[in-house]
GUMARLUM-992039 format. One line per field, with one value per residue (C-alpha): x, y, z; residue number from 1. Coordinates in nm, 2 decimals, always signed. Example, Ala and Ser with C-alpha at 12.3 -4.5 7.8 and 13.67 -1.06 7.14 Angstrom:
x <- [+1.23|+1.37] .
y <- [-0.45|-0.11] .
z <- [+0.78|+0.71] .
num <- [1|2] .
***
This chain:
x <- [+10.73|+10.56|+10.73|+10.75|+10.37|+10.29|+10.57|+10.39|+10.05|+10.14|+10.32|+10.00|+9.84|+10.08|+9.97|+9.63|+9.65|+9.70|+9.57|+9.21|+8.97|+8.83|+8.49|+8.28|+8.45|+8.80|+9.09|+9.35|+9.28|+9.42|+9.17|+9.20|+8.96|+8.82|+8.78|+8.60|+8.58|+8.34|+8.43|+8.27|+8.48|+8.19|+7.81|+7.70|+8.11|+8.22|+8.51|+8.53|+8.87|+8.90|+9.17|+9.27|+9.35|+9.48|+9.47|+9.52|+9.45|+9.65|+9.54|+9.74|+9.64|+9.35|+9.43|+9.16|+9.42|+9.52|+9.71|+9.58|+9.74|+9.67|+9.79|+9.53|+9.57|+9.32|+9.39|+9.20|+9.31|+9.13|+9.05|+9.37|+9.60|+9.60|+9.73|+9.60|+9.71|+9.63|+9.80|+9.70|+9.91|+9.68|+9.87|+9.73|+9.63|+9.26|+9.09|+8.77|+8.60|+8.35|+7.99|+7.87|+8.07|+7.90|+7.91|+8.20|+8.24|+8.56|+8.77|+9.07|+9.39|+9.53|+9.85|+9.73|+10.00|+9.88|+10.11|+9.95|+10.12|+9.98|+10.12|+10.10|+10.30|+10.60|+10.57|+10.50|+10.39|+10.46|+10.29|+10.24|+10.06|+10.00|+9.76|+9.57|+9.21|+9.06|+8.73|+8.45|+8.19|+8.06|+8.12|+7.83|+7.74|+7.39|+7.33|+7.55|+7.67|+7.65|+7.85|+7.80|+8.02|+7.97|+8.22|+8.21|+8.53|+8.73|+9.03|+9.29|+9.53|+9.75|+10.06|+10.25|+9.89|+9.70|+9.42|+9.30|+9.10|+8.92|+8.62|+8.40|+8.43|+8.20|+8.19|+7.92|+7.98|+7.84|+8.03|+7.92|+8.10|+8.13|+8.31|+8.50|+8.80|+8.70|+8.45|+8.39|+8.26|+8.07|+8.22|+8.16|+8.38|+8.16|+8.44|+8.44|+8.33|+8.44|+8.27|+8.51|+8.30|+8.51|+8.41|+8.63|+8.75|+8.92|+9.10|+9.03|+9.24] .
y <- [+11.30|+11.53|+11.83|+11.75|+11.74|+12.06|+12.24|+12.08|+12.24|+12.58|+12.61|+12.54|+12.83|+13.06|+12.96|+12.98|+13.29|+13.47|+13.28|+13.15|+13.18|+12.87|+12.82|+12.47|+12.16|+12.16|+11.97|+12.24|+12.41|+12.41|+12.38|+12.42|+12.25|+12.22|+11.86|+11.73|+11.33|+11.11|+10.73|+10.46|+10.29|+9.98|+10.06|+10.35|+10.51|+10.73|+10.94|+11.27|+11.45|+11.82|+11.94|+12.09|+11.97|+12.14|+11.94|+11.97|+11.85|+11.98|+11.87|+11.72|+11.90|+11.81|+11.44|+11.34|+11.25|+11.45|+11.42|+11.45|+11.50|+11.62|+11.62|+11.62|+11.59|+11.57|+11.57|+11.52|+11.59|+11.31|+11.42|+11.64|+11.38|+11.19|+11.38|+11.18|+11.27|+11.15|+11.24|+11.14|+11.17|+11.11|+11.08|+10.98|+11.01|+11.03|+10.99|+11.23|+11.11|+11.38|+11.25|+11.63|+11.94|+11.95|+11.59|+11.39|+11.03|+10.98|+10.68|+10.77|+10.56|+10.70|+10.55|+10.66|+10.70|+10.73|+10.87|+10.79|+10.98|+10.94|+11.15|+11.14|+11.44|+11.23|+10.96|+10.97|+10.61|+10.67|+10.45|+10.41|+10.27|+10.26|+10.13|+10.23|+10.38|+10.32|+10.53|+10.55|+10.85|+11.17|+11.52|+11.78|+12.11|+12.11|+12.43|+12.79|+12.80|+12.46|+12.16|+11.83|+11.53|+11.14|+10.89|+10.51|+10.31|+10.07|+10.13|+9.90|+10.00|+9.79|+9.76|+9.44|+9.24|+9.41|+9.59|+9.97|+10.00|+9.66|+9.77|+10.01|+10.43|+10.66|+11.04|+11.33|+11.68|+12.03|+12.32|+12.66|+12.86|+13.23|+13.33|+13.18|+13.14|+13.11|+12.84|+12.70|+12.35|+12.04|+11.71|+11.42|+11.11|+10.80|+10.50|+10.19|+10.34|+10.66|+10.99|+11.28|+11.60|+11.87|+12.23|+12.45|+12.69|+12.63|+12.85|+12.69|+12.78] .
z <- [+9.58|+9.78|+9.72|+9.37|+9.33|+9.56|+9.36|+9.00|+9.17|+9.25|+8.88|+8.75|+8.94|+8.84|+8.47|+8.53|+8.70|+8.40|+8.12|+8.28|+8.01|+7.95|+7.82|+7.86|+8.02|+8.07|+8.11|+8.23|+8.59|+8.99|+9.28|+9.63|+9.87|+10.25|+10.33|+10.58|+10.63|+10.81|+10.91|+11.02|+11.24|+11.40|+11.42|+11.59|+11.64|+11.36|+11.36|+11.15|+11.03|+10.86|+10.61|+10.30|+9.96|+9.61|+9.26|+8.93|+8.57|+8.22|+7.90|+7.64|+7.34|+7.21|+7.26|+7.48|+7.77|+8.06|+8.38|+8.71|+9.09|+9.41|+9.77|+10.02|+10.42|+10.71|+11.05|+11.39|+11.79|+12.01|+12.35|+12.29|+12.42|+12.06|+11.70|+11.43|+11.08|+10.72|+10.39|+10.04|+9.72|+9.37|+9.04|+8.73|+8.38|+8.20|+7.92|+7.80|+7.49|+7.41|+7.34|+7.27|+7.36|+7.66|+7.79|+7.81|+7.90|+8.09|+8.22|+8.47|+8.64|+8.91|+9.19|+9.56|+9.82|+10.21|+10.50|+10.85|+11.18|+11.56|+11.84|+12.22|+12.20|+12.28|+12.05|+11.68|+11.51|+11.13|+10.83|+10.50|+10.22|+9.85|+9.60|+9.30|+9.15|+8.82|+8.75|+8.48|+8.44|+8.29|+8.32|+8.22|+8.15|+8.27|+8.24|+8.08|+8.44|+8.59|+8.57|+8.69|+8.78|+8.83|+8.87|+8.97|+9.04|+9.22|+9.42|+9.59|+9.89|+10.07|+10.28|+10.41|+10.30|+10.54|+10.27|+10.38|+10.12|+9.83|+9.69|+9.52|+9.52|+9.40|+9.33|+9.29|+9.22|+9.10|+9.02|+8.94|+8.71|+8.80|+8.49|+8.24|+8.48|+8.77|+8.93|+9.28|+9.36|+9.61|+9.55|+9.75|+9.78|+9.90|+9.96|+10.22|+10.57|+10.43|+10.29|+10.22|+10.12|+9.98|+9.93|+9.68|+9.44|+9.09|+8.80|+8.47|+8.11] .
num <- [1|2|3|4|5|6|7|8|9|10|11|12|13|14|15|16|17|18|19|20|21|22|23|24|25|26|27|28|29|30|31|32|33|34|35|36|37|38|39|40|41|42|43|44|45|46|47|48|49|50|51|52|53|54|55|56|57|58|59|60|61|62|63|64|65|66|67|68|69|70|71|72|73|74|75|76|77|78|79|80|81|82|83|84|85|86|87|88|89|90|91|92|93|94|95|96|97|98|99|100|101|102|103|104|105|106|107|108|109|110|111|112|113|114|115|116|117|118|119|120|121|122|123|124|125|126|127|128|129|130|131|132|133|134|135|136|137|138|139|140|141|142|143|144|145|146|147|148|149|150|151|152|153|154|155|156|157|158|159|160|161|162|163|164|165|166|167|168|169|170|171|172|173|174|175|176|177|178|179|180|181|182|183|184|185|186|187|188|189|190|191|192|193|194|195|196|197|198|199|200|201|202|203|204|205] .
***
């Protein structure tokens, strides 16, 4: 499924590399993202991470609906005797009803798949874990230039009965759009003892 989605991704690119010219908010583009994410483990002890991400969304027509995925890892060295490594598969679908051409209410349902990996550097501990996110929110041009995001949500993840994620997720973002195809973003992902803040670049058609 991996390779599937990466391969999906980078096709996507390819398109948008020559035929970026969107205008407003839109529905077709491929990002690419620094991540860097902050939990908190008990009070006072938090643990941070760093990776990369790339996404991507394609319009269907002028439907409304769209499809969404992404494959985003982060990864940390503890006291470099311990390799800890997280990977996150998003696939979904969306809906954007347009209020006004430039703000759009949108509702979005998405299946999350987790790969964990710990290494000693002799031993590797593998695990998994899968789950699901629906999402309501707006998207808005706030200015020629400027685009904001706000989304509110719920998300489920679970393995064997033992939960890794049961509650609420938000998300915040601003984007600035250089030109008409390219833009580059600050999102931040605010989940149960988790903030992910992403910094990155997009090609929008």
């Amino acid at each position: 499924m991996k390779k599937c989605t990466i391969t999906a991704l980078v096709g996507l690119a390819l398109i948008a590399s020559t035929s970026a010219n969107a205008k407003g908010l839109s529905y077709n583009y491929v990002e690419g993202n620094y991540l860097n994410s902050k939990f908190d483990i008990v009070d006072g002890f938090d643990l941070s991470a760093k990776g990369f991400g790339i996404g991507g969304s394609v319009a269907f027509g002028d439907t409304g609906l769209y499809g969404i995925a992404a494959y985003e890892t982060i990864g940390e060295d503890f006291a470099g005797e311990l390799d800890a490594d997280v990977e996150r598969i998003t696939a979904g679908a969306g809906y954007a009803l347009e209020l006004d051409k430039d703000l759009h209410f949108i509702i979005e349902a998405a299946y999350l798949d987790y790969d964990f990996s710990l290494s000693d550097g002799v031993d590797t501990f593998d695990a998994g874990a899968n789950g699901y996110r629906a999402s309501v929110g707006v998207r808005s041009m706030l200015d020629e230039n400027i685009e904001g995001l706000a989304k509110v949500g719920y998300q489920k993840v679970e393995e064997q009965g033992v939960e890794l994620y049961d509650g609420a997720v938000g998300e915040l973002g601003i984007r600035w759009k250089m030109d008409a195809a390219w833009s580059v973003g600050l999102h931040a992902e605010i989940a149960q003892d988790e903030t992910t803040y992403k910094a990155g670049i997009r090609a929008q058609w």
